[in-house]
N, C-alpha and C positions, 0 to 999 in steps of 0.2 A: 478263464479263471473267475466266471464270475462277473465281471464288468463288461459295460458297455463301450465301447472301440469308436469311435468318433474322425473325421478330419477337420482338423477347427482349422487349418492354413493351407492351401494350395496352391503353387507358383508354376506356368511354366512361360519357358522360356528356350528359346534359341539360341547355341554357341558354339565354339569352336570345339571337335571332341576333345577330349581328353586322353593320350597316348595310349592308357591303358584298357579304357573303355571301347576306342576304338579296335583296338586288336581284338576284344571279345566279340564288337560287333561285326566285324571286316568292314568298316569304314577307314580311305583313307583318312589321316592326320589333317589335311586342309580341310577337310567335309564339316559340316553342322551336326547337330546333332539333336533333336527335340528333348529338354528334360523336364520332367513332370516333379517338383518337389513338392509334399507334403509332410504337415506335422499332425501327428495322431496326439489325441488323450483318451485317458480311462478314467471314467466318470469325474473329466474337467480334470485332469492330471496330464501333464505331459508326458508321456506312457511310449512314444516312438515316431522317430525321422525317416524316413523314406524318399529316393529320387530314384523314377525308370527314365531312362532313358530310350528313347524310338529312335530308329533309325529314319530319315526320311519318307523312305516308300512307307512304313508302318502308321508314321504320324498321319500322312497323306488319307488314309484313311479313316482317320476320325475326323467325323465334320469341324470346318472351321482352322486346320492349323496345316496352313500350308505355306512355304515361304520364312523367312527370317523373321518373324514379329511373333512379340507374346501374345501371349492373352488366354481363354478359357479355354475349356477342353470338355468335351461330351465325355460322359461314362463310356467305357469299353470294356472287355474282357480280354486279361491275357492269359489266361487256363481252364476258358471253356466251364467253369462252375456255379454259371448262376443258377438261381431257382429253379427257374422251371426254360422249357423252349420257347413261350414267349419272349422271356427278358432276354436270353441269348439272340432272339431274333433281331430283338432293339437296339441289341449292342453289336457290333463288330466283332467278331473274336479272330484275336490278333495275331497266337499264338501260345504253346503249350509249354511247361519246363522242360528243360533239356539238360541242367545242370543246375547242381547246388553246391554251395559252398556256406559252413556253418561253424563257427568259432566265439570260445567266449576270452572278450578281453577288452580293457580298458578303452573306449572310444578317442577319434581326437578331443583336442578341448573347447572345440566351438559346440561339436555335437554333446558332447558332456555337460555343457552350460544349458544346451537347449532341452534334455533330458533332465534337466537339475539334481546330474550325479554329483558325489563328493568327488575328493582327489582319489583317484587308485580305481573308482569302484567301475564294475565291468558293466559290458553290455553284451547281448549277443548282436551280433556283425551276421546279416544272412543275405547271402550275394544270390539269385538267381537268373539266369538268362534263358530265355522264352524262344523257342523255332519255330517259323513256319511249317506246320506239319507236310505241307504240300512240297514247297524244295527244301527244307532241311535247312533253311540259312537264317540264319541269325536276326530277330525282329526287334526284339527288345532286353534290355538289362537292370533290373532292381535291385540298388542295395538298401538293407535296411538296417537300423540300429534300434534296436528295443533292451528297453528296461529289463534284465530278466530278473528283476522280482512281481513285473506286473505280468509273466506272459511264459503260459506253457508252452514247449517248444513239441510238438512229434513231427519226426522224419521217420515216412513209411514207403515200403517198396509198392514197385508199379502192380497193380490191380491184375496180373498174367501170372506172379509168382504166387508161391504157397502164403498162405496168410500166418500173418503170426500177432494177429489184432487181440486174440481172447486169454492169450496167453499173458498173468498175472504177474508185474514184474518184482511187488514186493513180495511173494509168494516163492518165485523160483530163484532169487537170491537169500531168502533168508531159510535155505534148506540145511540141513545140519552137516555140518565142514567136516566131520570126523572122519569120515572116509576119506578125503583126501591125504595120500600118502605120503611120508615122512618128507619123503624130497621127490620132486619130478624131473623132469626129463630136462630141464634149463638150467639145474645144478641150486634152486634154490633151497633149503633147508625148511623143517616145518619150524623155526625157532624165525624165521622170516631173516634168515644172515645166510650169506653168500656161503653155500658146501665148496671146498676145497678138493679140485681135484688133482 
């Protein structure tokens, strides 16, 4: 949208997983779990919170965090999209999306305060978990909470299917309704009230 994307806070740390994280990761419930939290701004605005969580073998691979103690964490990739093949070489790549989950609604109220939403006002919530492309098992899980007034959201399919990139979205909703027939097949009426069958 325009702005610059920043991380002005980064914490990680080691903990017990959490029930629901760990089922996404197949970690048992006794296991650790590496969490990487960041606070993003856009241009010096608090704009989005973000934690991935690694699974041990994953964390293990970025220099330096191995074991139960915080501390920094080298740059890595988890979707394989840096620059160029140099930077990919620098970094690890950890693993690739494997699922998304995208919803818009009201954060809790700590993330809400650190966002500096009002009461009510939404955010989008966008959960993704990253696979070892090699076994297929579960490396890492990011959930994010952003502003969605600072932050265009696209979800696009995998690069094998047909594209539907060029196709104009204000264009092919604002084509003229009139053809649309009185009532269709769901029993709804053109007067937009429920047809009585």
């Amino acid at each position: 949208m325009g702005g610059e994307v920043a991380c002005r806070k980064r914490k990680v740390s080691w903990r017990r997983v959490p029930e629901d994280i760990g089922w996404a990761l197949g970690i048992p419930p006794a296991d650790s779990v590496c969490a990487v939290k960041c606070h993003w701004s856009v241009n010096g605005e608090p704009a989005a919170i973000s934690t991935t969580y690694l699974t041990a073998e994953a964390a293990g691979q970025v220099g330096g965090l191995t074991g139960d103690k915080d501390g920094t964490m080298a740059e890595f990739e988890l979707y394989g999209l840096a620059d160029s093949h140099e930077q990919r070489a620098e970094r690890p790549e950890l693993g690739v999306p494997a699922a998304l989950h995208v919803e818009v609604q009201p954060p809790p109220s700590s993330i809400a305060r650190g966002l500096r939403l009002g009461a009510g006002q939404p955010a989008a919530m966008i959960t993704v978990r990253f696979d070892d492309p090699a076994s297929g098992l579960a490396v890492a899980l990011t959930v994010a909470a952003l502003r969605a007034d600072l932050f265009r959201i696209v979800v696009d399919s995998p690069a094998a299917s047909a594209s539907v990139r060029n196709i104009a979205p204000a264009q092919a909703l604002a084509d003229d309704l009139a053809a649309v027939p009185a009532s269709d097949e769901d029993g709804w009426a053109a007067d937009d009230q429920p047809a009585v069958r």
